[in-house]
VOMARDO-661082 format. One record per residue (C-alpha): x, y, z; residue in one letter. Coordinates in nm, 4 decimals. Layout:
% VOMARDO-661082
[r [X, Y, Z], "A"]
...
//
This chain:
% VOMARDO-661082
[r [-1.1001, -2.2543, -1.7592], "X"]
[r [-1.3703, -2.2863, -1.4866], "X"]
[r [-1.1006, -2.3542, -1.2187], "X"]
[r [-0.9840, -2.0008, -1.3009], "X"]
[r [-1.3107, -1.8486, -1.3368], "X"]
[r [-1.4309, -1.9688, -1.0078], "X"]
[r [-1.0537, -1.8335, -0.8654], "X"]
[r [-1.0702, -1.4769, -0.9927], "X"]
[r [-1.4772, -1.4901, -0.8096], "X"]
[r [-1.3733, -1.6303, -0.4909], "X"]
[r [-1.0667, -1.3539, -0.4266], "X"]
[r [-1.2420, -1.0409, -0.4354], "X"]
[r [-1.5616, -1.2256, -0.2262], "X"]
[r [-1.2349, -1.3388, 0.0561], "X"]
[r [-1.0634, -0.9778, -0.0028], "X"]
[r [-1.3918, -0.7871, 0.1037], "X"]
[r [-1.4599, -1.0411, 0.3528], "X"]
[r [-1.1052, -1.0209, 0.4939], "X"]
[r [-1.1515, -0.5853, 0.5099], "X"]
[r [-1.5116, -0.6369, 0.6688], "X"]
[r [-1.3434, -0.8240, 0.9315], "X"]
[r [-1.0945, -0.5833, 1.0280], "X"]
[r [-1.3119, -0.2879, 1.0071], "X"]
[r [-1.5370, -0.4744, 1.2843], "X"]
[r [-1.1904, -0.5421, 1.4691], "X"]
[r [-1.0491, -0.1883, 1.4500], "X"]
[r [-1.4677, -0.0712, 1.5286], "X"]
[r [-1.4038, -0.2811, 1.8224], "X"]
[r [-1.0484, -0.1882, 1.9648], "X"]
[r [-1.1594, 0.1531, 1.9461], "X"]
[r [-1.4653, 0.1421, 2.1395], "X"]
[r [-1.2664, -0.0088, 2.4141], "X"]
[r [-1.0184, 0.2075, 2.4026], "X"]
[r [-1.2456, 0.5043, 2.4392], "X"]
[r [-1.5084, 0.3474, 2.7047], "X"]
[r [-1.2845, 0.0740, 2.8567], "X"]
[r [-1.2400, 0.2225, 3.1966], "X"]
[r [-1.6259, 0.2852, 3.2401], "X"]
[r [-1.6589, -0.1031, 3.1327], "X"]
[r [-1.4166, -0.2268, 3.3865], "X"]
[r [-1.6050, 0.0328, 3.6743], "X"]
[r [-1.9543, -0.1118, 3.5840], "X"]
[r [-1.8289, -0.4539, 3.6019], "X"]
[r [-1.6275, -0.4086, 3.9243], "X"]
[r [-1.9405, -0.2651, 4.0669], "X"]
[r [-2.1428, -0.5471, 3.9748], "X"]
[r [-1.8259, -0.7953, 4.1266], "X"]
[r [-1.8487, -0.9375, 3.8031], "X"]
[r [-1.4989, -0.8388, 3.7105], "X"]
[r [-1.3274, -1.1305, 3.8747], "X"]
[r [-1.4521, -1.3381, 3.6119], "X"]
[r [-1.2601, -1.2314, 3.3621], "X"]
//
């Protein structure tokens, strides 16, 4: 009965986890979709974007 105890704990901790972590991703995507090309200009400025 502890196996299934500690189960039925563990899920929802990795399900919230799991939608933290995509939130962050999506957060992420986002802001380079909306300032990406000022990114790139500040880096190419700085010759820094050759390195990536």
């Amino acid at each position: 009965m502890d196996k299934t105890a500690r189960r039925y704990t563990v899920l929802p901790v990795a399900l919230i986890a799991l939608g933290l972590g995509v939130m962050a991703a999506t957060a992420a995507f986002a802001g380079w979709l909306e300032h990406g090309p000022a990114i790139f200009l500040s880096l190419a400025e700085s010759g820094m974007s050759w390195c990536f």
